[in-house]
C-alpha positions as CSV (number, residue, x, y, z in Angstrom):
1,X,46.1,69.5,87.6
2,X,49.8,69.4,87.0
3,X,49.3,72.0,84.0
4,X,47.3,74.5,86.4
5,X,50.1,74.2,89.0
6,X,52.6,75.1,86.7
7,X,50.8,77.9,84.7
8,X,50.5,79.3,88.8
9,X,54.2,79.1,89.3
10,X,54.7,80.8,86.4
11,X,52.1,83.6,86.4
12,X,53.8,83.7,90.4
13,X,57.1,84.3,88.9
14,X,56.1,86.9,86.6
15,X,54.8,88.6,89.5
16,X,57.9,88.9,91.1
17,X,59.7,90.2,88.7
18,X,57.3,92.9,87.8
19,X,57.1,94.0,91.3
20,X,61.3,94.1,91.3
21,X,60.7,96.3,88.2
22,X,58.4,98.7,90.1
23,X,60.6,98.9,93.4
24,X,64.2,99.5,90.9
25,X,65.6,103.1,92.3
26,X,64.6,106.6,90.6
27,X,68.3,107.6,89.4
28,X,66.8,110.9,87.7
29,X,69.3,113.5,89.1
30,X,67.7,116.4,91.3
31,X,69.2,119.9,91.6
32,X,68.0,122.5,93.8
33,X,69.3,125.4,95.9
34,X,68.0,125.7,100.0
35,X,68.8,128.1,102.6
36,X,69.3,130.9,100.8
37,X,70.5,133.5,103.4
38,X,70.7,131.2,106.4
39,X,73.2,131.7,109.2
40,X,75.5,128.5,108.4
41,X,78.9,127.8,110.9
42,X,78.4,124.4,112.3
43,X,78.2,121.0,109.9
44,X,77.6,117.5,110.9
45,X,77.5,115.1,108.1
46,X,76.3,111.6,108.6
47,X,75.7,108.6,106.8
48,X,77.3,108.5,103.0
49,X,76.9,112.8,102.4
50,X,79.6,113.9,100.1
51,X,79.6,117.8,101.2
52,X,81.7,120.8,99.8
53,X,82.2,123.4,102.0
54,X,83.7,126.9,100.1
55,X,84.2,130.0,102.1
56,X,81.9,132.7,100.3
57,X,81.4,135.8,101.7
58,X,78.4,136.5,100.4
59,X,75.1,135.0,101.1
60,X,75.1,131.5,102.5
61,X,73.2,129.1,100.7
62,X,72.9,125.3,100.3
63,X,73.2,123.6,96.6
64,X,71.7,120.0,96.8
65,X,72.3,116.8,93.9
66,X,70.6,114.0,94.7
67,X,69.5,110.7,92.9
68,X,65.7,111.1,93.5
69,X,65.0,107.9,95.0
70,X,66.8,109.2,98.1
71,X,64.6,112.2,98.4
72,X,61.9,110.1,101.0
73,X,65.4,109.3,102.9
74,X,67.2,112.3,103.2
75,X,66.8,115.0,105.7
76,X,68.5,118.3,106.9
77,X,67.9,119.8,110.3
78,X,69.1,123.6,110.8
79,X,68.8,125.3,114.2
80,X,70.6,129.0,114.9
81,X,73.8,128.1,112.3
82,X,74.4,124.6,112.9
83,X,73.2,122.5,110.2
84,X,73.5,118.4,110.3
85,X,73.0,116.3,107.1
86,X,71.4,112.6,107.4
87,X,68.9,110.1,106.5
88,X,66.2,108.8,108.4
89,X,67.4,104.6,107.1
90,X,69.8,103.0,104.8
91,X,68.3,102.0,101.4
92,X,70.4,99.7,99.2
93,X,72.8,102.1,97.0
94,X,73.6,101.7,93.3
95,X,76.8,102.5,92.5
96,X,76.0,105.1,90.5
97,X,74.0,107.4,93.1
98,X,74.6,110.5,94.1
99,X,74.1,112.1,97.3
100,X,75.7,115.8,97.6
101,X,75.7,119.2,99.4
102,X,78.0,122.2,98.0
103,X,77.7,124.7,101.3
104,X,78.4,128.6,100.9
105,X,79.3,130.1,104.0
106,X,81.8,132.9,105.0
107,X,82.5,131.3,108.2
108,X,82.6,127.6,109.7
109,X,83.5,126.8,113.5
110,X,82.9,123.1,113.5
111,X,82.4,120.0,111.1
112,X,81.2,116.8,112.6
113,X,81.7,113.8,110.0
114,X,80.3,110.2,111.0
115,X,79.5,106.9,108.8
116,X,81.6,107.4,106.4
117,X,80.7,111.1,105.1
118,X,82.9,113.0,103.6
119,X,83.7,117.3,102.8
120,X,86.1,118.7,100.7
121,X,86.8,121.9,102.0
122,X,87.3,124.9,99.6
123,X,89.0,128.4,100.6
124,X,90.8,129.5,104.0
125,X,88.1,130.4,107.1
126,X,88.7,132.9,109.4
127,X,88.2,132.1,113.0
128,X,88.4,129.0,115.4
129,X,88.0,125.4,114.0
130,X,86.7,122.1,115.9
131,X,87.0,118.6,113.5
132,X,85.7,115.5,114.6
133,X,86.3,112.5,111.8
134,X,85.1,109.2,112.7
135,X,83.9,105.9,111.3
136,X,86.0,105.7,107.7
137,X,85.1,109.6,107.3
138,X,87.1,111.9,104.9
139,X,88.4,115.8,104.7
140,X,90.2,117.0,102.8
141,X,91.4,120.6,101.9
142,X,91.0,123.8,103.9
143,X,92.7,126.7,105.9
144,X,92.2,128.1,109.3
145,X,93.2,130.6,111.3
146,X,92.3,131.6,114.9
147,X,93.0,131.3,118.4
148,X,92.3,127.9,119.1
149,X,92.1,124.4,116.4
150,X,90.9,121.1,117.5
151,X,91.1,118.1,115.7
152,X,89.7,114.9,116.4
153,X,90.1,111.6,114.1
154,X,88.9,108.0,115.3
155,X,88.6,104.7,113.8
156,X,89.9,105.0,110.1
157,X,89.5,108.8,109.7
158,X,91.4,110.5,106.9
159,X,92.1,113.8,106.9
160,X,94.5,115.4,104.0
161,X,96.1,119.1,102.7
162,X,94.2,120.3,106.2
163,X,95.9,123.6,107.5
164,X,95.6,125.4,110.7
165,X,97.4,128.5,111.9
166,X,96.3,129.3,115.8
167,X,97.7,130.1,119.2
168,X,96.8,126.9,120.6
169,X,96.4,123.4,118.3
170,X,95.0,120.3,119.8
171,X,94.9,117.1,118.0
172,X,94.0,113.6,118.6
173,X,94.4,110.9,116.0
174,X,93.6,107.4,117.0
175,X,92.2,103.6,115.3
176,X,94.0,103.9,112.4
177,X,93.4,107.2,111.6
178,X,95.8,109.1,109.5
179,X,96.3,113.1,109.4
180,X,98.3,114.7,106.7
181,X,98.1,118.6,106.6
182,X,100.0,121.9,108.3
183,X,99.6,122.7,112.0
184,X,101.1,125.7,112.9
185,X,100.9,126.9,117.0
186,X,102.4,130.2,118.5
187,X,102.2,128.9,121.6
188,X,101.9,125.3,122.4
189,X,101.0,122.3,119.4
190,X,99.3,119.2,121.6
191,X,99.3,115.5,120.0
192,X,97.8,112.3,121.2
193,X,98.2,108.9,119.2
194,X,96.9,106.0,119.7
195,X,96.4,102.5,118.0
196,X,98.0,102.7,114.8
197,X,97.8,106.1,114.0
198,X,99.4,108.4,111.4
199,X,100.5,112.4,111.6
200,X,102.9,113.6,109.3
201,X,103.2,117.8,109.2
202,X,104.3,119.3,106.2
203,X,105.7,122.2,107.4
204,X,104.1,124.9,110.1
205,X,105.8,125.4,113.7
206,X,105.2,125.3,117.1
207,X,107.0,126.7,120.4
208,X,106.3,124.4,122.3
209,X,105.1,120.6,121.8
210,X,103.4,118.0,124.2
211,X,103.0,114.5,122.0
212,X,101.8,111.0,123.5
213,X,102.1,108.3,121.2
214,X,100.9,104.2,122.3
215,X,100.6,101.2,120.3
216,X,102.2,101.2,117.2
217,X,102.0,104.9,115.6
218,X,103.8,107.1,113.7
219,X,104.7,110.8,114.1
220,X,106.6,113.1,111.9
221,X,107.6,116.4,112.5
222,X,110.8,116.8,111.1
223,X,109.4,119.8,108.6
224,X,108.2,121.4,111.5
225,X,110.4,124.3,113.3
226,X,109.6,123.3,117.1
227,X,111.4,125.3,119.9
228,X,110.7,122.7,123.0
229,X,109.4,119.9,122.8
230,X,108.1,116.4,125.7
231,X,107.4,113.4,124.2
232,X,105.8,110.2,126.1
233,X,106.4,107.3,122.9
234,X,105.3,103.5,124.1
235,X,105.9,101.3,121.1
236,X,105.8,103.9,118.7
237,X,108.0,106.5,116.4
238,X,108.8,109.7,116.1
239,X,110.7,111.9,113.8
240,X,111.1,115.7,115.2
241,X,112.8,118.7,114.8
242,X,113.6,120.6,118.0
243,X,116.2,123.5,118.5
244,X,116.0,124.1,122.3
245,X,114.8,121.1,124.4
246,X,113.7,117.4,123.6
247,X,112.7,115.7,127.2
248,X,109.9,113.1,128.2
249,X,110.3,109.3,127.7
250,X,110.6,106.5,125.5
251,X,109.3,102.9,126.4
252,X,108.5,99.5,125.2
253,X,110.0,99.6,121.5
254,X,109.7,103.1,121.0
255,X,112.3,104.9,118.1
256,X,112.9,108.4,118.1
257,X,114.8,110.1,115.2
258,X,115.8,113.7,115.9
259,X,117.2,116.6,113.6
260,X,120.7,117.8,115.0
261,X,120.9,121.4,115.9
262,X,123.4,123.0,118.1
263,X,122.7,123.7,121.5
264,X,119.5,121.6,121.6
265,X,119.1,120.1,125.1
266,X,118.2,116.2,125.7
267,X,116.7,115.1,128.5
268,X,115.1,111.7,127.8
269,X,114.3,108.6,129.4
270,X,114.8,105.8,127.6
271,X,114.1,102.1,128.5
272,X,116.7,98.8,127.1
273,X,114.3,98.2,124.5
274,X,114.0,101.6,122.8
275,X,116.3,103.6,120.6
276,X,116.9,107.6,120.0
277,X,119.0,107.9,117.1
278,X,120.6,111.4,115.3
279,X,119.3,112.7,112.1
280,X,122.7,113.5,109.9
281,X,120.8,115.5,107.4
282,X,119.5,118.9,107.9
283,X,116.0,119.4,106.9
């Protein structure tokens, strides 16, 4: 009896394990081109997509690499130029899998990145541009010009070497988030911070900019010409670069450093427990 019971266990066991074998991931690696042709402006990206976008002006088209495995998973959904990249669940992930879209498009009005996607945007887009990043999502790369840019980056978004030139630029960054790229507004630039966020401009300019900063962030704009600019900073910093007029307020810890220019107007608020301090060296 004892030797049946055991040779059970055992044959049990070996079952196991061979079903294990059978359900191990199909890594083969899956090429294919989709979409040939399609009108393609609008990308959402969800879930772990790695996504290339490259302005092409000629026919869009959709390359796809994939570990196979994923292919029950997966799923694209197109209607009238807005395309959004998913999958249907979550299967366990090797390290080694691969899940990626290399987009062709001449033209590209919005990206929408969720769950930790990411795009690496190739080429400079003509036209307007709307980026939402949340949820540990990543961009990097691209340039844009048009009338109008909105950016939008929440909870641990990173967006890097990100350029827009437009008449109007509006940007939120908040939860962490971090933005590192070149805004660049004819008319008005307008930034709002929150929660331990990060913006640092390398470069552009703006005639006119409206910033609210709260709870611990960090602004810098000192490589950015700006002609007039109001700040609202509650435990925050900011470094800036205004020729004409620096106004608004300063509360609760703030710290704004300023570039030195003659003739440049202040007319700031600023409570007993916040400092606004002269930059001696001209950027």
């Amino acid at each position: 009896m004892r030797l049946l019971k055991g040779t059970i266990l055992l044959l049990g066991v070996v079952a196991v394990m061979a079903s294990c074998r059978d359900r191990e991931p199909d890594m083969t690696l899956v090429q294919e081109t989709w979409y040939r042709e399609y009108l393609i402006n609008r990308i959402q990206a969800d879930d772990v997509w790695n996504l290339t976008i490259v302005q092409d002006d000629g026919p869009s088209y959709v390359e796809l690499e994939y570990s196979a495995f994923l292919q029950e998973y997966m799923r694209i959904n197109q209607s009238d130029g807005a395309f959004r990249f998913y999958l249907t669940s979550h299967p366990h992930l090797p390290n080694n899998t691969v899940l990626k879209a290399t987009i062709h498009t001449p033209f590209l009005y919005a990206l929408n990145l969720n769950k930790a996607a990411t795009a690496v945007i190739d080429g400079a887009f003509q036209g307007d541009i709307d980026v939402t990043l949340e949820s540990g999502c990543f961009c990097k790369g691209g340039s844009f010009t048009g009338t109008t840019g909105s950016l939008k980056l929440r909870s641990n978004a990173q967006m890097v070497d990100f350029n827009v030139n437009a008449t109007r630029c509006d940007v939120l960054v908040e939860g962490s988030s971090t933005f590192k790229g070149t805004l660049t507004a004819s008319e008005e630039l307008t930034i709002a911070m929150l929660d331990d966020a990060r913006l640092t401009n390398y470069g552009g300019s703006a005639t006119k900019v409206q910033a609210g900063l709260q709870g611990n962030c960090s602004l810098n704009l000192l490589e950015t010409e700006v002609d007039r600019m109001e700040i609202d900073s509650r435990s925050s910093e900011a470094f800036v670069n205004v020729s004409e007029v620096l106004g608004g307020s300063l509360a609760d810890t703030s710290i704004l450093y300023y570039q030195r220019h003659p003739g440049l107007v202040l007319n700031l608020a600023v409570d007993t427990t916040s400092f606004l301090s002269p930059l001696n060296t001209k950027f």
